[in-house]
C-alpha positions as semicolon CSV with decimal commas, in nm:
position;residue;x (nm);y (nm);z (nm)
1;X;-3,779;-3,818;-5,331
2;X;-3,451;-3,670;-5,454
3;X;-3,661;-3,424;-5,667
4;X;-3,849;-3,282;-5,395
5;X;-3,544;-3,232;-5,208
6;X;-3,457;-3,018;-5,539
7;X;-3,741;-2,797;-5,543
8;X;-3,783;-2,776;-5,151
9;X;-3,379;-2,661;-5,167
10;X;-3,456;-2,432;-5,499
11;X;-3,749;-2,263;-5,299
12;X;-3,554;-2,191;-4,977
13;X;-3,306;-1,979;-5,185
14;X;-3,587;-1,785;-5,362
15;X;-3,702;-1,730;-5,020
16;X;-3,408;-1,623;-4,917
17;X;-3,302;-1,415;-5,159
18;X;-3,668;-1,231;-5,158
19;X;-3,590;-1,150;-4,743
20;X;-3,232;-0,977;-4,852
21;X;-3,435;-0,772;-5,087
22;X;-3,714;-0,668;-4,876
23;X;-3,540;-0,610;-4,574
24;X;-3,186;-0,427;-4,669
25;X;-2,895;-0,370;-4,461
26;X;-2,874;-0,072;-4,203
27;X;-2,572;0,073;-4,428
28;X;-2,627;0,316;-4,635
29;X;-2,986;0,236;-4,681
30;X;-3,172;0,566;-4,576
31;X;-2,901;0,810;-4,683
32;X;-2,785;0,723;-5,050
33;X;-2,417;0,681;-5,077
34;X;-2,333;0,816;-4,737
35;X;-2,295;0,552;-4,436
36;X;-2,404;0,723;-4,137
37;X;-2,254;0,398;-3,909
38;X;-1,890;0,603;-3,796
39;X;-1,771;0,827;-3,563
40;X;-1,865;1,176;-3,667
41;X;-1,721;1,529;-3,511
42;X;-1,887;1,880;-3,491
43;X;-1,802;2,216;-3,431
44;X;-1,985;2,498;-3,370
45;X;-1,837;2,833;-3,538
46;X;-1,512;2,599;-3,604
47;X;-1,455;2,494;-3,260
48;X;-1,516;2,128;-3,155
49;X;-1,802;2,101;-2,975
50;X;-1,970;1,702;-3,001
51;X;-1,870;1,374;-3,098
52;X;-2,161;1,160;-3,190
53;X;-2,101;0,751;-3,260
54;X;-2,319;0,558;-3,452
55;X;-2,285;0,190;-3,480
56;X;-2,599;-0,128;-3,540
57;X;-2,395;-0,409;-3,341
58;X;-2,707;-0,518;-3,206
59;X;-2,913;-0,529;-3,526
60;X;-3,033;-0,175;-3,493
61;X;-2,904;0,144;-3,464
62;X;-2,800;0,272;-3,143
63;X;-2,493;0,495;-3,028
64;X;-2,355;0,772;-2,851
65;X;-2,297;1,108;-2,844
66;X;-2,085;1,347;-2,609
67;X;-2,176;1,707;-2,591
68;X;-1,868;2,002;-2,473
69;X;-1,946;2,300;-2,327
70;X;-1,760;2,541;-2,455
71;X;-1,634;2,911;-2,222
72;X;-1,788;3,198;-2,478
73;X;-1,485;3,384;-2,444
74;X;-1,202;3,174;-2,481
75;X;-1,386;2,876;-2,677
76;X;-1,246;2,642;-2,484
77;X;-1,386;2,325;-2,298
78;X;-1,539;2,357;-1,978
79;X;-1,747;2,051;-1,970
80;X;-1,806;1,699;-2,095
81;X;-2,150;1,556;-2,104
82;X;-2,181;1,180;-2,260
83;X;-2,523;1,019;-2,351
84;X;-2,678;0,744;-2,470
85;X;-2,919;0,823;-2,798
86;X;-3,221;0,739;-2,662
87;X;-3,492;0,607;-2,937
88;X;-3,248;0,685;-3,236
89;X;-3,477;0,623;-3,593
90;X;-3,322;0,695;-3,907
91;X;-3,580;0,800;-4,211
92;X;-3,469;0,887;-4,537
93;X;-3,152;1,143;-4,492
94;X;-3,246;1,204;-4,096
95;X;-3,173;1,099;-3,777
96;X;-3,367;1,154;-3,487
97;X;-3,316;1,062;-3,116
98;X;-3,329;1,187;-2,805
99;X;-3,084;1,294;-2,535
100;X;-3,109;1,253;-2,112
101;X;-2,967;1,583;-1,954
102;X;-2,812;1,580;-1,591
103;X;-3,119;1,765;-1,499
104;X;-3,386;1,443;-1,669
105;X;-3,471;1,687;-1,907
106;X;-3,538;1,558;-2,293
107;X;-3,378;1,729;-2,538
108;X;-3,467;1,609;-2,939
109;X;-3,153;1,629;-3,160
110;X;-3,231;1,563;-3,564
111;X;-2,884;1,476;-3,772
112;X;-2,899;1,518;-4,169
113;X;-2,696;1,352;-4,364
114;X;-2,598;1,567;-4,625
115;X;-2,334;1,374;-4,831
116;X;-2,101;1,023;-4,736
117;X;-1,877;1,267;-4,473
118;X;-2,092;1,583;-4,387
119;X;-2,359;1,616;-4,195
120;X;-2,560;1,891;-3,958
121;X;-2,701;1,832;-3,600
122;X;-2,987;2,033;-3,508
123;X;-3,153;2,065;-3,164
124;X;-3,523;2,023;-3,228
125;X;-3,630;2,201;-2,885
126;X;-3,339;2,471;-2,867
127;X;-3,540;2,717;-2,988
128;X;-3,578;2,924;-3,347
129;X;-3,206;3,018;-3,320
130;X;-3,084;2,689;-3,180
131;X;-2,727;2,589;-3,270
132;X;-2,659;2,375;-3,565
133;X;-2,309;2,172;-3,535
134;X;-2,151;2,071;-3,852
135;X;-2,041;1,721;-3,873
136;X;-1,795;1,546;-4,025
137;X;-1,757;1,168;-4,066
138;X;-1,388;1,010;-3,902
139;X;-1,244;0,848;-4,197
140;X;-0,927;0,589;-4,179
């Protein structure tokens, strides 16, 4: 009895071990070295323009990301529009998700992570000539 205990015991932790392989962490799996769980800040032509939070405390990914309208004159803030990231999926060095505007409108936003603390966020329906924010990860 005690030695099928053994080998009952032995074969959980191959089991085990075989479901830490084939299923790996959220955390740095898709993008190399880089992490893209953070808080990560953009600016458009230097001035800050989106803050865009990334977390998997539910066992998936799932975040924010607040949008600033900025006055084309003076570059300053005008507006603040939060959002939820609405079917975020993260595939090889890019994330994609979508964005509720105050009209219901979708708008598709595509991050790529480019190394552990850069990135570039890229709105998918903006048009040819849409915007592209450059991010950079929040780092203690």
């Amino acid at each position: 009895m005690r030695r099928i205990a053994v080998y009952l015991a032995a074969l959980l932790l191959v089991i085990a071990g075989l479901l830490l392989i084939l299923a790996p962490p959220l955390r740095g799996q898709s993008v190399g070295e880089a992490d893209p769980l953070g808080i990560w800040h953009g600016t458009l032509e230097g001035v800050p323009s989106v803050a865009l939070t990334l977390a998997d405390d539910t066992g998936s990914l799932d975040g924010t990301i607040v949008f600033y309208g900025l006055d084309g004159e003076t570059h300053e803030a005008v507006s603040v529009e939060p959002h939820t990231l609405l079917h975020p999926t993260l595939d090889g060095n890019a994330l994609t998700f979508q964005v509720k505007r105050p009209d219901a409108s979708l708008t598709a936003v595509k991050v790529v992570f480019i190394s552990p603390t850069k990135a570039e966020l890229h709105c998918l329906n903006c048009g040819d000539d849409g915007p592209i924010a450059e991010l950079t990860k929040e780092t203690l």
